[in-house]
Biopython code that builds the backbone (N, CA, C, O; Angstrom):
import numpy as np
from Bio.PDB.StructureBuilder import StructureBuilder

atoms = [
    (1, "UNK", "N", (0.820, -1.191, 0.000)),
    (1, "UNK", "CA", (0.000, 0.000, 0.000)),
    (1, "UNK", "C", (0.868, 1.262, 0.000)),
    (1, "UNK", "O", (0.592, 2.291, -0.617)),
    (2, "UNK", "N", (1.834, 1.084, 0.682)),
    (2, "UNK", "CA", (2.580, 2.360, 0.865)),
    (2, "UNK", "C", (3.362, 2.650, -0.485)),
    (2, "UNK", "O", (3.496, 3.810, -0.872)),
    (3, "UNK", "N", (3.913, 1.499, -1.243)),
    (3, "UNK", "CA", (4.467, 1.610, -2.314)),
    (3, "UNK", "C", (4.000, 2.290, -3.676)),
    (3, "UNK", "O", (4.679, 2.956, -4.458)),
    (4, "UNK", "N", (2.595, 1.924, -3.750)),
    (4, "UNK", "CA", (1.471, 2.376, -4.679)),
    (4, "UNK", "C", (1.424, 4.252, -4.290)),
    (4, "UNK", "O", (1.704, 5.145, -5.090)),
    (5, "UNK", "N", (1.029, 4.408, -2.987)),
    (5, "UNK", "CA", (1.362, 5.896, -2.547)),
    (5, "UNK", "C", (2.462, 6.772, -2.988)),
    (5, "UNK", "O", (2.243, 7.908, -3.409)),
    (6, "UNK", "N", (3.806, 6.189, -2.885)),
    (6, "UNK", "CA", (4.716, 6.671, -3.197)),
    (6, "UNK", "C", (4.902, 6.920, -4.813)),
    (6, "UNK", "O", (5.569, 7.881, -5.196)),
    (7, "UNK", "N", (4.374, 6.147, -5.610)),
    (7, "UNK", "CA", (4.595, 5.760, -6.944)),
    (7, "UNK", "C", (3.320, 6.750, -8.094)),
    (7, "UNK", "O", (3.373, 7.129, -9.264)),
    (8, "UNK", "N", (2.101, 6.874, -6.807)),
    (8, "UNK", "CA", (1.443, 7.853, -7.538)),
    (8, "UNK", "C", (1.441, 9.789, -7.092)),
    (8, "UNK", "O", (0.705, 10.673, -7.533)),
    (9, "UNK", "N", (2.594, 9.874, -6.061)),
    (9, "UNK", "CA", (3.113, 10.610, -5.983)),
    (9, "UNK", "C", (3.606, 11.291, -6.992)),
    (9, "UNK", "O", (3.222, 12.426, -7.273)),
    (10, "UNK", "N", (4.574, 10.605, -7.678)),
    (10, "UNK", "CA", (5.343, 10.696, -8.946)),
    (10, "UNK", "C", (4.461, 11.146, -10.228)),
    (10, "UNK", "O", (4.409, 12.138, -10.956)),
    (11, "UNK", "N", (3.904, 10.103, -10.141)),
    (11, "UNK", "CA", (2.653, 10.411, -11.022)),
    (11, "UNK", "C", (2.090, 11.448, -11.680)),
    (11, "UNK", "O", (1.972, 11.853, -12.836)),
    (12, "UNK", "N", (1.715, 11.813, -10.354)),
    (12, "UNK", "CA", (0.516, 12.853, -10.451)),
    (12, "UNK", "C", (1.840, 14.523, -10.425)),
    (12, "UNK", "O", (1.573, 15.602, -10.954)),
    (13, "UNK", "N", (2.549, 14.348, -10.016)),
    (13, "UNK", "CA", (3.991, 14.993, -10.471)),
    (13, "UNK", "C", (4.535, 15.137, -11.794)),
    (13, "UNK", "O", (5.239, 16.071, -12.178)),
    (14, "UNK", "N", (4.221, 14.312, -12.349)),
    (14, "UNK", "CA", (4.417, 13.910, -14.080)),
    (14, "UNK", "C", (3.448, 14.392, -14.815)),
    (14, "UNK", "O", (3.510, 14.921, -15.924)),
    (15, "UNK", "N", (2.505, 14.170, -14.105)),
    (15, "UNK", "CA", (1.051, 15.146, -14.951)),
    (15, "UNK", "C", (0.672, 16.338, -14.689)),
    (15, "UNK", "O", (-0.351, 16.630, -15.308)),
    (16, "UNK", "N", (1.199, 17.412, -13.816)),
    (16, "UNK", "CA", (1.448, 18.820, -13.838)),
    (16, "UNK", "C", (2.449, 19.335, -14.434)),
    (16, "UNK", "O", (2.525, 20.549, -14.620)),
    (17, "UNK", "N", (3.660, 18.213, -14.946)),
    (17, "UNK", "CA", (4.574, 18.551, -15.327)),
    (17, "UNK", "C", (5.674, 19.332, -14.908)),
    (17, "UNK", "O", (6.395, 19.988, -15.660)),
    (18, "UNK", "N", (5.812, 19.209, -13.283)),
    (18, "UNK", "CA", (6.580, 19.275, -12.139)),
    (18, "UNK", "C", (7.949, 18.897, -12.237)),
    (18, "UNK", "O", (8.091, 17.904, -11.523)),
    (19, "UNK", "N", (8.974, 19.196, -12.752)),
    (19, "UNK", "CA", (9.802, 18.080, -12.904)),
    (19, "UNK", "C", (10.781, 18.113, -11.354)),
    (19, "UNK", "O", (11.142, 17.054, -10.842)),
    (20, "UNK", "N", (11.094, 19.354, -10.788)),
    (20, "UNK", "CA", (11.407, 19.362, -9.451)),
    (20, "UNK", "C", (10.880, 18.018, -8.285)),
    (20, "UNK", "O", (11.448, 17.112, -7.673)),
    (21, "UNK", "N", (9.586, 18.493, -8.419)),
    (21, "UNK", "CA", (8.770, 17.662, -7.303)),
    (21, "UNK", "C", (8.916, 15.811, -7.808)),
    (21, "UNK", "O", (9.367, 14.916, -7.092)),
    (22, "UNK", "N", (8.339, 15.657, -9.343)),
    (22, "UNK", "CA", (8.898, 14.434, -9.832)),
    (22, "UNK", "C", (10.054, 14.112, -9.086)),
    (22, "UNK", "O", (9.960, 13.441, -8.058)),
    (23, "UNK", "N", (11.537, 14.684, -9.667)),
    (23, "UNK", "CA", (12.620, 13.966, -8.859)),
    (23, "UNK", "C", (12.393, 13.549, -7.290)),
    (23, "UNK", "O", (12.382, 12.453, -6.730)),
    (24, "UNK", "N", (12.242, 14.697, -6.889)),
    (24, "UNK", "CA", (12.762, 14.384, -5.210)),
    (24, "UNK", "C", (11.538, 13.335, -4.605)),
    (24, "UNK", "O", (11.541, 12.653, -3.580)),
    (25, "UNK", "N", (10.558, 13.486, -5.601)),
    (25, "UNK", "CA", (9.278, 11.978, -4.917)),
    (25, "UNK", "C", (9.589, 10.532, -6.085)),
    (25, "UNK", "O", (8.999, 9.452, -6.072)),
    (26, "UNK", "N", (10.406, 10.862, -6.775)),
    (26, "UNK", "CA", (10.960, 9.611, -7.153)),
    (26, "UNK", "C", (12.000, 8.891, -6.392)),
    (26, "UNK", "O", (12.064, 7.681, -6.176)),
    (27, "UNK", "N", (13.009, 10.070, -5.925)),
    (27, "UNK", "CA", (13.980, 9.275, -5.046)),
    (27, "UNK", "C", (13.565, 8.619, -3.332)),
    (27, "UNK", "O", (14.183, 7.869, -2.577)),
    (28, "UNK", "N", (12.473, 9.199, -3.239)),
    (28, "UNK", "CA", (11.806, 9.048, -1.805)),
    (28, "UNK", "C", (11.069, 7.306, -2.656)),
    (28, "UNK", "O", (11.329, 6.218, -2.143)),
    (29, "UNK", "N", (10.251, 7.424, -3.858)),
    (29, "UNK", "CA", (9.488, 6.518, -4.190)),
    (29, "UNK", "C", (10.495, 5.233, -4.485)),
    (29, "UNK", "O", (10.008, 4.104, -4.433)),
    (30, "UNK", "N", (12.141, 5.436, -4.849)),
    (30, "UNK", "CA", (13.117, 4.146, -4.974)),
    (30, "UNK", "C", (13.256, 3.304, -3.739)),
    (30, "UNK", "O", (13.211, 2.101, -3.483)),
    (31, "UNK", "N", (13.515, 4.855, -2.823)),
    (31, "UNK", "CA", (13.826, 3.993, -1.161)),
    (31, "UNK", "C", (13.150, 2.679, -0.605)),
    (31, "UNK", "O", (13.541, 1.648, -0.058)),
    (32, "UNK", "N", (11.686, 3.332, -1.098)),
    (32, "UNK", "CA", (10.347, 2.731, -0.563)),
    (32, "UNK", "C", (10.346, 1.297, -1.443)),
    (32, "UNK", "O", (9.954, 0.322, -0.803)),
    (33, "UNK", "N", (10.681, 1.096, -2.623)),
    (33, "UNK", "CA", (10.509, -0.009, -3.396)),
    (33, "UNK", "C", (11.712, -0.803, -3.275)),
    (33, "UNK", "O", (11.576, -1.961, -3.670)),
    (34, "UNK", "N", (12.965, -0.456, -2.791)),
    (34, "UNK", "CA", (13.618, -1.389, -2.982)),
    (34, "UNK", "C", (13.332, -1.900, -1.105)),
    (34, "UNK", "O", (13.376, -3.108, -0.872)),
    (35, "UNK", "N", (13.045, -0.874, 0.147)),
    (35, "UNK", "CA", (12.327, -1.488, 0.940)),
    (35, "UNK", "C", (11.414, -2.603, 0.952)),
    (35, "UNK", "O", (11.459, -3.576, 1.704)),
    (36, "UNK", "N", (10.688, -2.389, 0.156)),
    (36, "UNK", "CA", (9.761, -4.042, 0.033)),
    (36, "UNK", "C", (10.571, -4.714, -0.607)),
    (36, "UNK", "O", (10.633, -5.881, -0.219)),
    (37, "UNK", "N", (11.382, -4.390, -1.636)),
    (37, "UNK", "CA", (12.193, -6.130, -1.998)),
    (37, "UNK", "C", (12.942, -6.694, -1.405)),
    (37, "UNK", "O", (13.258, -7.869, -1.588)),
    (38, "UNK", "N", (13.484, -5.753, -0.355)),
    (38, "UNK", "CA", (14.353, -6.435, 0.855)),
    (38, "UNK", "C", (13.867, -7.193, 2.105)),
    (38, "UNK", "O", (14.402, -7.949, 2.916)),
    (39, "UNK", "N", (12.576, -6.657, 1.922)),
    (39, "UNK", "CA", (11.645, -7.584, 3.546)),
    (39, "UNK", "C", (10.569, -8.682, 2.510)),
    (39, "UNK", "O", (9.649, -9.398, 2.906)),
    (40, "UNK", "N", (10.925, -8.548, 1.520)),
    (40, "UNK", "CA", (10.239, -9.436, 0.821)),
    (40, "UNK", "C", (9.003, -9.748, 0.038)),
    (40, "UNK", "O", (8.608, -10.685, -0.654)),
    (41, "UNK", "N", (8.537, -8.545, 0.441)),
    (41, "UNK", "CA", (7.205, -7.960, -0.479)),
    (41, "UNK", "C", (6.836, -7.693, -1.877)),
    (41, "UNK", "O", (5.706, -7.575, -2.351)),
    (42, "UNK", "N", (8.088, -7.609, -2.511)),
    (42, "UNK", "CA", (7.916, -7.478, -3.871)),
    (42, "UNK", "C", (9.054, -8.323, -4.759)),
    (42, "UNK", "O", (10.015, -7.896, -4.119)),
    (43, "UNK", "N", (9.447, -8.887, -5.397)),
    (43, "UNK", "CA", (10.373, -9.607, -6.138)),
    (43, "UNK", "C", (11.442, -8.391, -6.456)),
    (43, "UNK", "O", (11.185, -7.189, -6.400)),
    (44, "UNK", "N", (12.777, -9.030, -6.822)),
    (44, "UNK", "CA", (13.554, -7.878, -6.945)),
    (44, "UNK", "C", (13.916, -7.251, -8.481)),
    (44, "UNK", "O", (14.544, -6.211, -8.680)),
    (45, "UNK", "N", (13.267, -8.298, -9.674)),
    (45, "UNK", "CA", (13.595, -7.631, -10.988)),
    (45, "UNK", "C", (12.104, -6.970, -10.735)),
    (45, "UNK", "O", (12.277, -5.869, -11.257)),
    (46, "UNK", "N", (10.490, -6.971, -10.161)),
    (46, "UNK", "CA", (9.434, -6.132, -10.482)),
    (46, "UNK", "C", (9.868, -4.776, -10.070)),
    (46, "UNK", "O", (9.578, -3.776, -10.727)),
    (47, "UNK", "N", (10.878, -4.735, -8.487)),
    (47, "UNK", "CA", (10.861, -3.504, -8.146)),
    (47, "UNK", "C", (12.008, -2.770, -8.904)),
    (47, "UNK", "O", (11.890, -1.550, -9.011)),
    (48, "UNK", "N", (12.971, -3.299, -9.376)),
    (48, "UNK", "CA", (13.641, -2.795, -10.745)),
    (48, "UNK", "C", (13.250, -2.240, -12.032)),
    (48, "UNK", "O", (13.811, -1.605, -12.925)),
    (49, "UNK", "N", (12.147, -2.681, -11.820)),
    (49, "UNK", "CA", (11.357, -2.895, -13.443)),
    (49, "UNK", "C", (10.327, -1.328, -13.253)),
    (49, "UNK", "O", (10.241, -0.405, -14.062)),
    (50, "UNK", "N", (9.667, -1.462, -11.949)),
    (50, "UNK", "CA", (8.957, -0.213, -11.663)),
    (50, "UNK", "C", (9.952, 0.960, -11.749)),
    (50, "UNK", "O", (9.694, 1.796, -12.614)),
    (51, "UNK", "N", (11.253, 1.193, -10.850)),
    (51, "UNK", "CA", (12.119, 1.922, -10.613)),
    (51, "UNK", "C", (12.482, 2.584, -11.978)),
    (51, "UNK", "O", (12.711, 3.764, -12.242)),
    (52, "UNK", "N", (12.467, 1.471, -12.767)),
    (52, "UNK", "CA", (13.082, 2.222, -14.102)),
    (52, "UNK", "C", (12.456, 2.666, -14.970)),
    (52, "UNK", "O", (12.984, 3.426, -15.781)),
    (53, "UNK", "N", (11.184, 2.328, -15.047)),
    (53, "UNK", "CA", (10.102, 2.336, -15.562)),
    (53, "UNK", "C", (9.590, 4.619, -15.084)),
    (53, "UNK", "O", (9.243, 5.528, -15.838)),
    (54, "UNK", "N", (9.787, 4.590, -13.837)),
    (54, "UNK", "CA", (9.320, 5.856, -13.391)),
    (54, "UNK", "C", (10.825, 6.397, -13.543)),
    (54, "UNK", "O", (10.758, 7.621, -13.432)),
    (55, "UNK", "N", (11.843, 6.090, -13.702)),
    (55, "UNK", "CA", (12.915, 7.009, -13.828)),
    (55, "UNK", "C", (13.348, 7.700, -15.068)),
    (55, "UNK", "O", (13.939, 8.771, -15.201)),
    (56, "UNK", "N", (12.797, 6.596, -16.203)),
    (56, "UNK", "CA", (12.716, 6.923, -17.214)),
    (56, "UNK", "C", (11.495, 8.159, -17.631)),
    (56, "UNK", "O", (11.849, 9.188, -18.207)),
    (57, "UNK", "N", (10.325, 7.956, -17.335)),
    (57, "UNK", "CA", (9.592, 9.256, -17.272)),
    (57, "UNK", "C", (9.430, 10.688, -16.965)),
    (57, "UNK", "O", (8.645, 11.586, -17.272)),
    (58, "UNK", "N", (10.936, 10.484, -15.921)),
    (58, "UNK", "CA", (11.306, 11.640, -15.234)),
    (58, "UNK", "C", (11.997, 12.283, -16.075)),
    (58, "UNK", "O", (11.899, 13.451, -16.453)),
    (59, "UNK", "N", (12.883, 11.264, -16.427)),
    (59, "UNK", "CA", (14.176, 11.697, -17.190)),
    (59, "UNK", "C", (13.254, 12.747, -18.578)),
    (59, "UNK", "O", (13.367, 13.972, -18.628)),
    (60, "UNK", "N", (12.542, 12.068, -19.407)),
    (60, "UNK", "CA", (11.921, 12.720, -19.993)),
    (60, "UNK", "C", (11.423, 13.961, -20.272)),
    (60, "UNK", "O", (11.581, 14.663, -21.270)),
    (61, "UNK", "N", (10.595, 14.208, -18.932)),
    (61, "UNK", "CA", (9.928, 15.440, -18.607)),
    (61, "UNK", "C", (11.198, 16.594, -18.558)),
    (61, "UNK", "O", (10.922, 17.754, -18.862)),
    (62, "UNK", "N", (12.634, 16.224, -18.155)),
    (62, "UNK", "CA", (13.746, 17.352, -18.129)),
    (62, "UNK", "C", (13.934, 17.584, -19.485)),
    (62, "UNK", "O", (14.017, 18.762, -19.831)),
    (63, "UNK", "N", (14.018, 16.728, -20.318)),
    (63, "UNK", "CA", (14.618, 17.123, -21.590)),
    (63, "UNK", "C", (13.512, 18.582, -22.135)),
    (63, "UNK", "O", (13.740, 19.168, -23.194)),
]
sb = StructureBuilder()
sb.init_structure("model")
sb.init_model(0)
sb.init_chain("A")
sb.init_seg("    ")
for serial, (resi, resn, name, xyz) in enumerate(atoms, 1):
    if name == "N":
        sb.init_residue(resn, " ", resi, " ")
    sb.init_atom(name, np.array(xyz, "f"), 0.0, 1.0, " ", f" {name:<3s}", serial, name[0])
structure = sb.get_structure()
């Protein structure tokens, strides 16, 4: 639950076209995901796969 929170943080950051706020709730939103793959909550290539998945979007919005 908390992960989904963090991830539509970003989100909804991406769709004002924020790119400030994007970063710094993406790097808060990595912490949080690789947290669950370490206590075991999420597999570790999905939370890779998300991570890069939203980093790449970020990256975007700077160009």
């Amino acid at each position: 639950m908390r992960v989904r929170t963090f991830i539509r943080k970003v989100e909804e950051a991406l769709a004002k076209g924020n790119y400030e706020k994007a970063r710094v709730a993406l790097g808060q939103t990595q912490c949080e995901i690789m947290r669950s793959v370490s206590k075991g909550i999420m597999h570790k290539n999905t939370g890779s796969r998300k991570v890069s998945r939203l980093s790449r979007k970020v990256k975007l919005l700077a160009d």
